[in-house]
N, C-alpha and C positions, 0 to 999 in steps of 0.2 A: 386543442391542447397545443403549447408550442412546444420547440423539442426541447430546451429545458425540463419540462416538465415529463415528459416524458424519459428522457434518461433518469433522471430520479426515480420514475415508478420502475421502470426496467431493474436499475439499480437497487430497488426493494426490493421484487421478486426475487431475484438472482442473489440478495442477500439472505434472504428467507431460505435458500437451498443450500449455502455455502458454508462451511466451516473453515475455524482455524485451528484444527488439528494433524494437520499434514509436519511433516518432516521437515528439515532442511535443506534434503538434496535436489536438484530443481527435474520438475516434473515433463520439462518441456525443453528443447535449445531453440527457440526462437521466442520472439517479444509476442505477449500478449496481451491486452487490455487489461487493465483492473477491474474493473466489471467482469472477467470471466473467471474471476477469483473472488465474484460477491463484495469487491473493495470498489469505491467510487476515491478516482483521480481526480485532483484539484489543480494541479500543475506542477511542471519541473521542476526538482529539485536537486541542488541548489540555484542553478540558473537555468535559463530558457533550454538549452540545446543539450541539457542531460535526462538520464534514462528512468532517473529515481523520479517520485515524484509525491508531495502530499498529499495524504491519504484525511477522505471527508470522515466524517460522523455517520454510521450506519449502527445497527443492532449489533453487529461485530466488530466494530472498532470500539464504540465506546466504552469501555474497560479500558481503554491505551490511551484514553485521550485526557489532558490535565494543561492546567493552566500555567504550568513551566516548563511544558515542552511541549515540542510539533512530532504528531505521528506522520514519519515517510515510511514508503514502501520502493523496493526496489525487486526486480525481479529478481528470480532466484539462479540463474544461469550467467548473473551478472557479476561476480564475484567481486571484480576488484572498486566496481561501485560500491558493493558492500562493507566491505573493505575500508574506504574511505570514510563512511559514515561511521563505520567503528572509531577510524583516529580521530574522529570530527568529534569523537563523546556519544555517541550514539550507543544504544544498547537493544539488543536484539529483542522485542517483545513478545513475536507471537508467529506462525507460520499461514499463509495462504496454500491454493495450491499453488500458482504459480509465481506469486511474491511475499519475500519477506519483509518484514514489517519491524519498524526501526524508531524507537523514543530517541527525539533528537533535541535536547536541553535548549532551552530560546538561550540568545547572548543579550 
């Protein structure tokens, strides 16, 4: 199996346990994967060297997911990223534990 695929399957399982019914307030002050929040990471967002990042298609995202906009997630400890994606048009969808999760309108 290559590891592709294996983070995907990991990425099931861990979706399979995880909800999004947590709060706002962040759970955590340090970075932690989206996988430990049941979210599978796609990459940075908006560019390379930031903290946000697109957020894949799993059993709990797709309810957020739609053809006029990009689901990000940003941790929740990260405020003024968050922040930003609000002035960006962003609207806050849904809570991980440790990231929020953000409909962000395509241009």
């Amino acid at each position: 199996m290559n590891r592709f695929a294996i983070v995907l399957t990991v990425s099931a399982l861990l979706a399979g346990c995880a909800t999004l019914d947590y709060g706002p307030e962040p759970t955590t002050t340090r970075y932690t994967e989206p996988a430990q929040s049941g979210l599978i990471g796609l990459r940075p967002f908006p560019t390379p060297d930031d903290v946000c990042q697109v957020i894949g298609e799993n059993s709990l995202t797709n309810p957020f997911l739609g053809d006029a906009s990009l689901l990000v997630g940003c941790p929740k400890h990260e405020r003024v990223a968050i922040a930003m994606r609000l002035r960006e048009g962003g609207q806050i969808v849904a809570q991980a534990k440790h990231w929020t999760l953000i409909s962000m309108p395509l241009r």
